[in-house]
C-alpha positions as CSV (number, residue, x, y, z in Angstrom):
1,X,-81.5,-115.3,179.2
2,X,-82.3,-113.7,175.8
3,X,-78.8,-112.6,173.9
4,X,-80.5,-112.2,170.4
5,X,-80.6,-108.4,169.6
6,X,-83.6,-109.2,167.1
7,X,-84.9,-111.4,170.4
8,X,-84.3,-108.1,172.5
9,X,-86.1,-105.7,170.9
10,X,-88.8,-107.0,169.1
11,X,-89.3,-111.0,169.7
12,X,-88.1,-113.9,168.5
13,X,-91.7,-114.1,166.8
14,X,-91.2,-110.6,164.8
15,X,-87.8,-112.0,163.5
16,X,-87.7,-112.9,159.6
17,X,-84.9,-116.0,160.3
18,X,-87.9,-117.1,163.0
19,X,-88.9,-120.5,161.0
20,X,-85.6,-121.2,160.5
21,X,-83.8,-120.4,163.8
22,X,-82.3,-123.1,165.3
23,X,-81.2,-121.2,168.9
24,X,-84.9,-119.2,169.2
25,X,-85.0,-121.1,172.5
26,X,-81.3,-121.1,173.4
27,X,-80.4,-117.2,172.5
28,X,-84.1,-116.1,171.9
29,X,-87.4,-115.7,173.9
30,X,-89.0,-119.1,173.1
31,X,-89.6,-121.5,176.2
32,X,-87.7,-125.0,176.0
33,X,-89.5,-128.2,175.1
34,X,-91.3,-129.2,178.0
35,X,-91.2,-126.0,179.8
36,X,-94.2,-124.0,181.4
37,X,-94.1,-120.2,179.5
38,X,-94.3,-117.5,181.7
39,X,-97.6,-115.7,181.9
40,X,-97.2,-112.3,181.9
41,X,-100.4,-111.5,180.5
42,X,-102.8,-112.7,183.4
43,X,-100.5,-110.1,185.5
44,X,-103.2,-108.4,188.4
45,X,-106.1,-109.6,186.9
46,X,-109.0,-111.8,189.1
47,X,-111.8,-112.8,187.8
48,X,-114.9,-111.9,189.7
């Protein structure tokens, strides 16, 4: 669940602390070690 406001609107990427950020995958949108990210991007779309 993202809580970051910063995480929210723009993504934890966008944010300036980013590098820094010790909770990008506890508050923000970053997956957790190990963990498959979603993809939201192949969405619909078959190859022929």
């Amino acid at each position: 669940m993202t809580v970051c406001p910063i995480a929210l609107v723009a993504g934890c990427a966008k944010c300036p602390a980013f590098s820094v950020c010790p909770l990008k995958t506890v508050l923000g949108d970053q997956p957790k070690p190990g963990e498959k990210p979603d993809k939201k991007a192949d969405s619909g779309k078959k190859d022929r």
